[in-house]
N, C-alpha and C positions, 0 to 999 in steps of 0.2 A: 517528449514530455509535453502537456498540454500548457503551454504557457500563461492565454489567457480562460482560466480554466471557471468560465463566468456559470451563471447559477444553472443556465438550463442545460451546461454540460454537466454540472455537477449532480445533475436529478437526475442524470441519463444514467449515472453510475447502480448497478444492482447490487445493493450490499444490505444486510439484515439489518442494520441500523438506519433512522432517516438522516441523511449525513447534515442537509440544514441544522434540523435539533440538534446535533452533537458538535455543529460551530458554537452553533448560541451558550450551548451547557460549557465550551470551552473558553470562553469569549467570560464569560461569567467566572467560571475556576481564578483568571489570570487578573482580573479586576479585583477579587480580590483577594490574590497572592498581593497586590501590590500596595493593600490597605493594612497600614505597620502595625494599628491595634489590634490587629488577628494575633493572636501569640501564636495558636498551633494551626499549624501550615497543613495539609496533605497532600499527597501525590497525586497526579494524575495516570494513572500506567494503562494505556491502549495496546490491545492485540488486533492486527489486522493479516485477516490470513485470507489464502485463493487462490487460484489458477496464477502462476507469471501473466505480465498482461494489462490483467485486471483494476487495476487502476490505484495500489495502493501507496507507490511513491510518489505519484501525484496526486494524490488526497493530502500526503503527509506535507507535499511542499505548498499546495493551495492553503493550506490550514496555517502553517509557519509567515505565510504573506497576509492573511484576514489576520491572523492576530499581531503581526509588527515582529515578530519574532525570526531571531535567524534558528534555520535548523541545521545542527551537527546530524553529519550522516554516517554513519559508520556499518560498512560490511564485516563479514566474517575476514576478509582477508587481512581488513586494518587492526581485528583484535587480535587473531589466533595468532601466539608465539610458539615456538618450537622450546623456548625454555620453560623448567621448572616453574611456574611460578608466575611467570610472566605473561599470559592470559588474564591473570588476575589481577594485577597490577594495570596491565591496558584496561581491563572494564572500569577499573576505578579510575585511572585518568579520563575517562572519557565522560564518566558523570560529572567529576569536579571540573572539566573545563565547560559543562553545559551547566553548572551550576552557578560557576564565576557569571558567565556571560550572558545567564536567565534565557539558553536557546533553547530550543527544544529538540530533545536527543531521539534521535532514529536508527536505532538497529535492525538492520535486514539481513535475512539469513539467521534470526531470533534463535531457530531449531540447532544453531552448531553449539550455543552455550548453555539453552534450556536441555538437558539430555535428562529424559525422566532416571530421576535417582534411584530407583527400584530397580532396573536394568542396566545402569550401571557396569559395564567390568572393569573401567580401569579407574584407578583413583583421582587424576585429574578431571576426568569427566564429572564427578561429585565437585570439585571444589570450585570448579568452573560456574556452575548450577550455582552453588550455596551463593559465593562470590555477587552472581547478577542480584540472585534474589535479594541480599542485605544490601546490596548499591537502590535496590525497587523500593526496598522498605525506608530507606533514608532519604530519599532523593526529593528533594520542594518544588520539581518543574514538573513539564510535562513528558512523558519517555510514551513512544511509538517503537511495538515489536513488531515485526513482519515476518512474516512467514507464507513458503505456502504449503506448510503440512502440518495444521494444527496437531493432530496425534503425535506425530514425534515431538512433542512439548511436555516437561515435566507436570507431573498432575497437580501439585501443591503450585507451581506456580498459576494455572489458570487462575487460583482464587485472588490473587494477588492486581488481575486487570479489571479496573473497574468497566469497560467497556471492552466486550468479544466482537468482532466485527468482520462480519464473511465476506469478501467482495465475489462475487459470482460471474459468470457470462451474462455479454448484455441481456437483459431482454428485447422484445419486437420496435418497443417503444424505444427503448434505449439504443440500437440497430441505427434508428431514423434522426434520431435526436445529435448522435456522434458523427453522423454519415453528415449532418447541415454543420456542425461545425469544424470538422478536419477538411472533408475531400470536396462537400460543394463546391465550396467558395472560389476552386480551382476553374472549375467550369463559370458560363456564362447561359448556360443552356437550362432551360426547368425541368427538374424531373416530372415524368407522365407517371400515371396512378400505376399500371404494370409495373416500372421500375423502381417505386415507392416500397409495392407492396412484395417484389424480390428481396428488399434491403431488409424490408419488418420479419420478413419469413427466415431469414439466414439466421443457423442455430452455430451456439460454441464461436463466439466472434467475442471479441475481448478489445476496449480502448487498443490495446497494443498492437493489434491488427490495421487498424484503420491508420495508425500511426508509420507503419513498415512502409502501406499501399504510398500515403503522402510520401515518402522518403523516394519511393520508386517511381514518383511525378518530377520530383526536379532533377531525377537525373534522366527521364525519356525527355529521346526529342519527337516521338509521334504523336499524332492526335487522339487528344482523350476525350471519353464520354463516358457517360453513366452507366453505359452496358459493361464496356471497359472496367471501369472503375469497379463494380459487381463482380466483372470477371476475377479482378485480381485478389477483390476477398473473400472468394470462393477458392480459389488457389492457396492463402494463406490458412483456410480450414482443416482443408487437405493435407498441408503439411505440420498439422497439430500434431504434436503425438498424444495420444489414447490417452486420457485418463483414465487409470483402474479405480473401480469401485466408486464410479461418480456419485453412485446414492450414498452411502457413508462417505463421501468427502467432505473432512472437516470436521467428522465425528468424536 
């Protein structure tokens, strides 16, 4: 995860929204959730969806640190019950303990509870759906869905997020921008303009690539360099598997 996840890594990030703008517009929500003469409250409900990678749990916990806020995280493993019932019961504990404690709730893996209602076949899979949506429609904080397959998301709920938000592969710029904040810093040596413009040109690279390469620095013990360091996320590409249908993804 990107720790210090300071501004010009955050511009490096490729997402349809300017994620600046969408601090400040959230920065703004929570100011004044906290002014008491507001009588009526509303929710904040983000969907952020994309390739794994991509950089959406660490938007979700940069954003929980700018606004003072702890974020509750919850995967599909911490909801999904094998009892009647009790899917439904975890999503609603899980708002009212981000309610109690004003954190901000982050569900990943969004697609195991949003099951479009129209396709449907077995009955929990609606009640599970209704369940999040009326926890969406009640809820006075901020809730972060994640996903990375917008389509398999119920259609009545998209209306329900005020902000869609695609995170993409880097672009050239963003390549260059990740590449000075993960794996430079390990070197002492400057990158030459050839090696610069390898890093801009490398296509389908995602935060989480650059993230793996750093991982595979502290456990080598040979000498590394910029060629090196290229090398290895050129390797991590390779071992991408295929997206189908890159042009509709996220359709």
């Amino acid at each position: 995860e990107m720790k210090d996840m300071g501004e010009y890594s955050l511009n490096a990030l490729n997402t349809s929204e300017n994620l600046p703008s969408l601090v400040r517009t959230l920065k703004a929500f929570i100011s004044r959730k906290d002014n008491k003469r507001l009588k009526t409250l509303s929710n904040m409900n983000l969907l952020f969806y994309g390739q794994p990678g991509t950089g959406k749990t660490e938007f979700a916990k940069y954003l929980a640190q700018t606004l003072d806020r702890e974020i509750l995280l919850k995967r599909a493993s911490d909801l999904l019950s094998r009892w009647v019932g009790g899917t439904e019961k975890l999503i609603e504990e899980a708002f009212e303990e981000a309610e109690e404690n004003e954190a901000i709730l982050f569900l990943d893996e969004a697609d195991s509870f949003l099951y479009p209602r129209d396709e449907a076949t077995r009955s929990w899979e609606k009640t599970q759906t209704n369940e999040l949506l009326t926890q969406m429609e009640n809820f006075k904080g901020v809730l972060i869905c994640a996903t990375n397959f917008k389509k398999g998301l119920d259609h009545a709920s998209l209306r329900r997020f005020k902000y869609k938000v695609e995170f993409k592969c880097l672009n050239p710029e963003g390549n260059f921008e990740i590449y000075k904040c993960i794996l430079a810093p390990h070197l002492n040596e400057e990158l030459s303009v050839l090696e610069i413009n390898k890093i801009r040109s490398l296509k389908n690279l995602t935060p989480g690539e650059f993230h793996v390469v750093a991982d595979k620095l502290t456990l080598s013990d040979s000498t590394i360099s910029h060629n090196r360091l290229i090398e290895l996320l050129e390797d991590e590409i390779k071992q991408k598997p295929k997206v189908k249908n890159v042009v509709g993804f996220g359709v």
